[in-house]
MOPAC internal coordinates of N, CA, C and O (Angstrom, degrees):
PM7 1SCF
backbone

  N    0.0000 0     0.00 0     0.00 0    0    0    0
  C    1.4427 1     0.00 0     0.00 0    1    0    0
  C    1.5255 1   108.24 1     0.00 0    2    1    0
  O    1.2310 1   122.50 1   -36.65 1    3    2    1
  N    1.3065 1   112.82 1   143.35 1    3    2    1
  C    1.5811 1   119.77 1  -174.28 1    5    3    2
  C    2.1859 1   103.33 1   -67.88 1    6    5    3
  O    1.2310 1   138.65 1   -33.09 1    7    6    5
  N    1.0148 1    81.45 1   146.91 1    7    6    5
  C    1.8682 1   107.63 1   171.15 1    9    7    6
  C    1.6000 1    99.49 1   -37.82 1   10    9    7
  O    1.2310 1   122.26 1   120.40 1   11   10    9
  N    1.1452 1   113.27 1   -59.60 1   11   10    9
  C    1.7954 1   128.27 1  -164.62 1   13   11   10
  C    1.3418 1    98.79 1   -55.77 1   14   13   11
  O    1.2310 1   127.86 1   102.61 1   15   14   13
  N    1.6280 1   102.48 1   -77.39 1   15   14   13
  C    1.5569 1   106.94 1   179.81 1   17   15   14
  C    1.3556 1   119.84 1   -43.07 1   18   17   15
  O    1.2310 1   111.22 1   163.93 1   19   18   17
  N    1.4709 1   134.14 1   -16.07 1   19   18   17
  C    1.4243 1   141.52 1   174.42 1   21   19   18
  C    1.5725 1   106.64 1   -72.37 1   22   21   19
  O    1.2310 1   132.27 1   126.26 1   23   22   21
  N    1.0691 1    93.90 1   -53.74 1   23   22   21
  C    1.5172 1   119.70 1   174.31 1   25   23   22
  C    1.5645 1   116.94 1   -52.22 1   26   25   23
  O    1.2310 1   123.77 1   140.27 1   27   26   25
  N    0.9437 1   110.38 1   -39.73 1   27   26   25
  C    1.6144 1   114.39 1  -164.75 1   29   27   26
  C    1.8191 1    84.83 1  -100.81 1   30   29   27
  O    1.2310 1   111.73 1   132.12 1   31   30   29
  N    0.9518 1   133.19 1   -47.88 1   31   30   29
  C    1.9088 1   123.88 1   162.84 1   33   31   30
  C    1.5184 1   107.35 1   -27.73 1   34   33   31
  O    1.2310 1   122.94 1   110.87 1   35   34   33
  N    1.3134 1   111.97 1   -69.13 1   35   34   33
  C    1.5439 1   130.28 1   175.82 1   37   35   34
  C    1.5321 1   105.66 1   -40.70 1   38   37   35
  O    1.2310 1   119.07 1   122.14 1   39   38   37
  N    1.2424 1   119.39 1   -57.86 1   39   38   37
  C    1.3959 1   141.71 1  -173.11 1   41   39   38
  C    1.3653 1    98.24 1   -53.62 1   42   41   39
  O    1.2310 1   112.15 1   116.18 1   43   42   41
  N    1.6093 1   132.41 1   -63.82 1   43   42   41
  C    1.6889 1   135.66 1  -167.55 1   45   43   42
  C    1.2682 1    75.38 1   -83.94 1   46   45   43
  O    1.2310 1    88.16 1    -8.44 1   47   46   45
  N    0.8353 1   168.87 1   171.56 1   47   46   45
  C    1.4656 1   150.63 1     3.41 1   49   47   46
  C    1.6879 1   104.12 1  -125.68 1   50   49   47
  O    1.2310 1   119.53 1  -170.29 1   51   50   49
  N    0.8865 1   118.50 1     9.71 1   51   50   49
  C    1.7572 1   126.55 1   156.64 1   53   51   50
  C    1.3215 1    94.62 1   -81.39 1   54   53   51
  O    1.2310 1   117.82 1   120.70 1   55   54   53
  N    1.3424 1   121.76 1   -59.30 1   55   54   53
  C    1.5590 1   133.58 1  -150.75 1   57   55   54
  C    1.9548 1    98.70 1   -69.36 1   58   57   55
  O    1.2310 1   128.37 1   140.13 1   59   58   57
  N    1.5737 1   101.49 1   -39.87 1   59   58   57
  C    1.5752 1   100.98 1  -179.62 1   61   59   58
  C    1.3488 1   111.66 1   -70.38 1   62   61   59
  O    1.2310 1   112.20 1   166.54 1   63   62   61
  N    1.4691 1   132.31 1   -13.46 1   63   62   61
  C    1.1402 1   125.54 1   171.65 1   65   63   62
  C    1.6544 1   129.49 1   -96.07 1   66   65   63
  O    1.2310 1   127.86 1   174.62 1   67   66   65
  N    1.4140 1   102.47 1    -5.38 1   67   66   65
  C    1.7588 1   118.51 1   154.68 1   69   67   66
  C    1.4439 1   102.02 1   -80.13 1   70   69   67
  O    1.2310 1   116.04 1   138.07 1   71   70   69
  N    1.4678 1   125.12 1   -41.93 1   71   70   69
  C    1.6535 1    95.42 1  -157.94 1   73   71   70
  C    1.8340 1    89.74 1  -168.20 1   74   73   71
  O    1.2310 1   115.17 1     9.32 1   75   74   73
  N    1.3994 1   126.77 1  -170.68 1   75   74   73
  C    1.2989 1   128.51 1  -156.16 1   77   75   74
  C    1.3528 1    94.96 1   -97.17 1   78   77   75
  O    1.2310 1   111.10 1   -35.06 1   79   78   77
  N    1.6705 1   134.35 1   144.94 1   79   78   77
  C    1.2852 1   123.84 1  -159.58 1   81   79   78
  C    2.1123 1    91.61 1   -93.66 1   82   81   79
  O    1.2310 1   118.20 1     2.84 1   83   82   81
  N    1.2660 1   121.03 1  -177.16 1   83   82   81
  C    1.0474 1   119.74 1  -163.65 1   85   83   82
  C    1.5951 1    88.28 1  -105.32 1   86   85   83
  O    1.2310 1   115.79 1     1.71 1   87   86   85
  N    1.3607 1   125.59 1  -178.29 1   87   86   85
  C    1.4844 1   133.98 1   176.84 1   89   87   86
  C    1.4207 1   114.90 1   -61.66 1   90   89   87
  O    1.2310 1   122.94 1   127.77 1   91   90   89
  N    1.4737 1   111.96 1   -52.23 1   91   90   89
  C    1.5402 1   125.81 1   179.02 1   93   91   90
  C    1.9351 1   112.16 1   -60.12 1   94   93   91
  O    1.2310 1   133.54 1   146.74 1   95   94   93
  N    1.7445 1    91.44 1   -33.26 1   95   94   93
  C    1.5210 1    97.88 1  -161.49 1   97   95   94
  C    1.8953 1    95.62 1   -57.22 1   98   97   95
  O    1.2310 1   131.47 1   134.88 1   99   98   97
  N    1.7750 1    95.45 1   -45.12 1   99   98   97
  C    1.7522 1   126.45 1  -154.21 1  101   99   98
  C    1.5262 1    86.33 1   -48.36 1  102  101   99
  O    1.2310 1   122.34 1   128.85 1  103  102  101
  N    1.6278 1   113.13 1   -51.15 1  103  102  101
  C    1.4550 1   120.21 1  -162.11 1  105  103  102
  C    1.4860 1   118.14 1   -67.46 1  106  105  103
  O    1.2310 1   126.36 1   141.35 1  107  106  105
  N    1.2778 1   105.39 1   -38.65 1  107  106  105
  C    1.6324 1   118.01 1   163.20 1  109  107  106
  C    1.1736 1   117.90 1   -34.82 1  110  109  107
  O    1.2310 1   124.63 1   105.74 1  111  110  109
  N    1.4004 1   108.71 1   -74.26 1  111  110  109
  C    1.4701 1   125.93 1  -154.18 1  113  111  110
  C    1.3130 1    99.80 1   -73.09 1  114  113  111
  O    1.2310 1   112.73 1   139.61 1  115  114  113
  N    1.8982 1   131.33 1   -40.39 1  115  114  113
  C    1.1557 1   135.58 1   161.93 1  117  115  114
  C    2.0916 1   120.25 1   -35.05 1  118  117  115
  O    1.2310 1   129.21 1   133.15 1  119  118  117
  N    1.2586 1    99.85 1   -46.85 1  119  118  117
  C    1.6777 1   121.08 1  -173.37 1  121  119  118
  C    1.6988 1    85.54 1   -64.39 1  122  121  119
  O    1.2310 1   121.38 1   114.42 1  123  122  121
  N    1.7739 1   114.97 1   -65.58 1  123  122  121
  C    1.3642 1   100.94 1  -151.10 1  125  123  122
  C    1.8510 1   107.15 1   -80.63 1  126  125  123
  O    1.2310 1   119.06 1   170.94 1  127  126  125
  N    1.2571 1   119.39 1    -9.06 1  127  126  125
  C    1.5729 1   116.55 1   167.27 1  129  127  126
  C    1.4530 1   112.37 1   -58.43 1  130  129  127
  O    1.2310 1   120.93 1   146.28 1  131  130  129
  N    1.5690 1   115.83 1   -33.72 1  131  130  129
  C    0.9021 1   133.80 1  -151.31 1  133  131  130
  C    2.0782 1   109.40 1   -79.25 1  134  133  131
  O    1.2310 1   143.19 1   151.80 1  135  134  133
  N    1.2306 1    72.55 1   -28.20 1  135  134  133
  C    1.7863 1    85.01 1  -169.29 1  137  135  134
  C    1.5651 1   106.93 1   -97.15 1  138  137  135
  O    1.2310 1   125.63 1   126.32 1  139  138  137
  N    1.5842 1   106.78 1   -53.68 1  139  138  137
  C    1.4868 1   102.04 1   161.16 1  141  139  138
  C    1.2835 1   119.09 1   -45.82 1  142  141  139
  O    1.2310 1   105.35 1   140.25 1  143  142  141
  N    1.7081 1   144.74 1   -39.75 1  143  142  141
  C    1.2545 1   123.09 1   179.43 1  145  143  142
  C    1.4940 1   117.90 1   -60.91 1  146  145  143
  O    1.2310 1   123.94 1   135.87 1  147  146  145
  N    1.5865 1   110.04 1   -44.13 1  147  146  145
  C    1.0553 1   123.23 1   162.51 1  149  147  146
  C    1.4834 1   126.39 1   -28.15 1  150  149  147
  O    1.2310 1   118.62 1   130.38 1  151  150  149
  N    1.1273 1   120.24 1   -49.62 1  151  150  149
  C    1.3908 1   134.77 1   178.17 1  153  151  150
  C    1.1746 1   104.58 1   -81.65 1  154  153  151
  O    1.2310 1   110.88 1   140.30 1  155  154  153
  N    1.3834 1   134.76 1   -39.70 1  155  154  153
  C    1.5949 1   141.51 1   169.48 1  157  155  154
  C    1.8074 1    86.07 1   -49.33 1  158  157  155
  O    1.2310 1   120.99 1    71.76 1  159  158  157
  N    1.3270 1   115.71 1  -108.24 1  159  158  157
  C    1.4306 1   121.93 1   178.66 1  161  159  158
  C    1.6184 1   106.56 1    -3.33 1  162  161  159
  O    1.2310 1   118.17 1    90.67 1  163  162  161
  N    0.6307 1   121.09 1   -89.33 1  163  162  161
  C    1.6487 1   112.81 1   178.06 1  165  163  162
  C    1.4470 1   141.96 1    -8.43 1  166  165  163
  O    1.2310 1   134.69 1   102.97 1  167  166  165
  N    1.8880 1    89.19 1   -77.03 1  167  166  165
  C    1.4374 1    87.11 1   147.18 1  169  167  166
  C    1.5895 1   149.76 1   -59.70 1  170  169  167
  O    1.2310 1   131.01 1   143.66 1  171  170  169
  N    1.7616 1    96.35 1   -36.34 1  171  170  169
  C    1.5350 1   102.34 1   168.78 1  173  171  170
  C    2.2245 1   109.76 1   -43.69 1  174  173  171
  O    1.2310 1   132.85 1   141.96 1  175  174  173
  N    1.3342 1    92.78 1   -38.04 1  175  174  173
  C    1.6479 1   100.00 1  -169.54 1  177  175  174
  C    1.5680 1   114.17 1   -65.15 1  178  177  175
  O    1.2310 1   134.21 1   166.96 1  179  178  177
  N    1.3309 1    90.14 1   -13.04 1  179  178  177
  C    1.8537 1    87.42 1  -148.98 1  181  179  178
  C    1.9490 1    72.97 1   -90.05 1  182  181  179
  O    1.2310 1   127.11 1   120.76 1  183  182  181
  N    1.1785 1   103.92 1   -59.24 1  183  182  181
  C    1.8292 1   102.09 1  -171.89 1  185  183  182
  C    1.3528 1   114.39 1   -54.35 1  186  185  183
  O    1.2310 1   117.88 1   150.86 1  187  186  185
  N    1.2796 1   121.65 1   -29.14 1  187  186  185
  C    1.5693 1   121.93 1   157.45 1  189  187  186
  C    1.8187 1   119.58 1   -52.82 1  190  189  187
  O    1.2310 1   124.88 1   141.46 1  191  190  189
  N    1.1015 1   108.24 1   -38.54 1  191  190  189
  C    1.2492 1    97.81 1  -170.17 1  193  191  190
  C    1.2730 1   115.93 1  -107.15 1  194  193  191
  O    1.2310 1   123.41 1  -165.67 1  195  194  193
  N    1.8174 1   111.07 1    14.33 1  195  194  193
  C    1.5351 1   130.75 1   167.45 1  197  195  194
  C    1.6047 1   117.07 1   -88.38 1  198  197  195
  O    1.2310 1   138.23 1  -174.98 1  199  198  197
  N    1.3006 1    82.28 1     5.02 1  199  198  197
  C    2.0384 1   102.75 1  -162.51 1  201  199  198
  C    1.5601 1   116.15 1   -84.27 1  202  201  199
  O    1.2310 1   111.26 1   -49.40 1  203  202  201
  N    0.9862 1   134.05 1   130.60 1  203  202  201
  C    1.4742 1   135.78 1   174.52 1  205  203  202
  C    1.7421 1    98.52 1  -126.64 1  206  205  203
  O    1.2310 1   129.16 1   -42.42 1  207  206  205
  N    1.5637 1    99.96 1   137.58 1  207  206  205
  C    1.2771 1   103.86 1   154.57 1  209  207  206
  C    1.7184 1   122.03 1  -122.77 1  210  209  207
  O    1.2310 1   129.97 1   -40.37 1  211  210  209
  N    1.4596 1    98.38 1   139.63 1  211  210  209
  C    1.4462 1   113.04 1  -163.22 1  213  211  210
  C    1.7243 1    94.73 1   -91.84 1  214  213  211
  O    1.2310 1   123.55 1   -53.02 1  215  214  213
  N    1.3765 1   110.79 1   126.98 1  215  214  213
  C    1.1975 1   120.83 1   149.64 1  217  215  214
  C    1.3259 1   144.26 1   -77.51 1  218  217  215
  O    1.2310 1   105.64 1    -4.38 1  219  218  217
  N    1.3490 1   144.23 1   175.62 1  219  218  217
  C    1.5778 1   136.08 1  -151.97 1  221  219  218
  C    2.2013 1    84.52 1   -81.17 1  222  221  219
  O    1.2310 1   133.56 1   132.32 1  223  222  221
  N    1.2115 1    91.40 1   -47.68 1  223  222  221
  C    1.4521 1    73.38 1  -171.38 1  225  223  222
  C    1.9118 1   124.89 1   -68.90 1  226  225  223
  O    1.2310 1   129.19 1  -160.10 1  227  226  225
  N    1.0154 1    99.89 1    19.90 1  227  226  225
  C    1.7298 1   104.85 1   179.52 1  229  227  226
  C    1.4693 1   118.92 1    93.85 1  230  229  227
  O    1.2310 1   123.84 1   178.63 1  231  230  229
  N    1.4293 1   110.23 1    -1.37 1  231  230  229
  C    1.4886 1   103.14 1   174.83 1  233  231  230
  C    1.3475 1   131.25 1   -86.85 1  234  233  231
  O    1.2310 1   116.72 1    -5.09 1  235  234  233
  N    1.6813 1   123.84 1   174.91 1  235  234  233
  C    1.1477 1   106.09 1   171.14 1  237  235  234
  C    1.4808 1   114.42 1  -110.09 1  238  237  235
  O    1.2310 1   109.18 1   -47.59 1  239  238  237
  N    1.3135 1   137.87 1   132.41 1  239  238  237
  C    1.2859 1   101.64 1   168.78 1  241  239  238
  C    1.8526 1    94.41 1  -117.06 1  242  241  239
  O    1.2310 1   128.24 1   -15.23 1  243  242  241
  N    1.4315 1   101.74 1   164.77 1  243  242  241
  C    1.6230 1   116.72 1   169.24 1  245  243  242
  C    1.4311 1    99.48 1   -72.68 1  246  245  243
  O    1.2310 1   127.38 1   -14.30 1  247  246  245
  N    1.3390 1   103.40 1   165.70 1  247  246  245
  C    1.3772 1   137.92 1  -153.09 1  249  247  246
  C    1.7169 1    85.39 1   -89.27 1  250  249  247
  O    1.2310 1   104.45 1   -47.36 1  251  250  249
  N    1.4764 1   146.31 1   132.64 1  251  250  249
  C    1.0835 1   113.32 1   150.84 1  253  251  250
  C    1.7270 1   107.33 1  -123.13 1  254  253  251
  O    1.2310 1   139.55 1    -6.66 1  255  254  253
  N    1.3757 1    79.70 1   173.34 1  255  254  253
  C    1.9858 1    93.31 1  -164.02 1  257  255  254
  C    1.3236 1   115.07 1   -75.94 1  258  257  255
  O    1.2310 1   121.00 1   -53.14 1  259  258  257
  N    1.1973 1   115.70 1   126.86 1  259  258  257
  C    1.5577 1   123.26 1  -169.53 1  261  259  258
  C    1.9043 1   105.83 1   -71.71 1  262  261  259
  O    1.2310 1   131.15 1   -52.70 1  263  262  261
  N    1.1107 1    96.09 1   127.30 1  263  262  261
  C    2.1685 1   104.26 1   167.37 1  265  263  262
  C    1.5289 1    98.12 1   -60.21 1  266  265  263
  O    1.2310 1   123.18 1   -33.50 1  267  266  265
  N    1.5518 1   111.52 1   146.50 1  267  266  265
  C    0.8624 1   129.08 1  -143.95 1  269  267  266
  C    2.2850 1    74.08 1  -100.70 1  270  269  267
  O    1.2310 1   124.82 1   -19.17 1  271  270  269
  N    1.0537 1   108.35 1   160.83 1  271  270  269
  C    1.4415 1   113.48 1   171.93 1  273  271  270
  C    1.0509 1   117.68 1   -93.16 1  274  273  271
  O    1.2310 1   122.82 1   -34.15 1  275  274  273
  N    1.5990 1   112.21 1   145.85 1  275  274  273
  C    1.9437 1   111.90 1   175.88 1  277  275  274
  C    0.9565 1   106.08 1  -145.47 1  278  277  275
  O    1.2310 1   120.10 1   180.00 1  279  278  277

C-alpha cells in the first residue's frame, strides 16, 4: 500500500479521536481499511505458501491448506 494512503489511515483516525468523523470522512477511511487488509491478506498468503516445515527426521514438507469447515 502507498505511503499516502498509510498516511491518510493515520490522518482519519487522529481526526476520529479529536472529534466525530464526517460521512464522506466514515466512507474514506472505511474504502482505505478495506484495501489495506486486503493487501495484508495477500501477503500473509503468499508467505504461507512459501513455507516448508522440516521434520525431526530432516524433511521438508509444504505447508498444506486447511478445508474450509461445514
Amino acid at each position: 500500500m502507498e505511503n499516502s494512503k498509510l498516511n491518510r489511515i493515520n490522518e482519519l483516525a487522529a481526526l476520529a479521536k479529536l472529534r466525530p468523523l464526517t460521512g464522506d470522512e466514515l466512507a474514506e477511511r472505511d474504502v482505505l481499511r478495506k484495501e489495506y487488509i486486503a493487501e495484508w491478506r495477500q501477503g500473509a498468503i503468499q508467505v504461507l505458501e512459501n513455507t516448508y516445515v522440516m521434520t525431526p527426521d530432516g524433511k521438508k514438507h509444504k505447508l498444506q491448506k486447511k478445508e474450509p469447515h461445514k
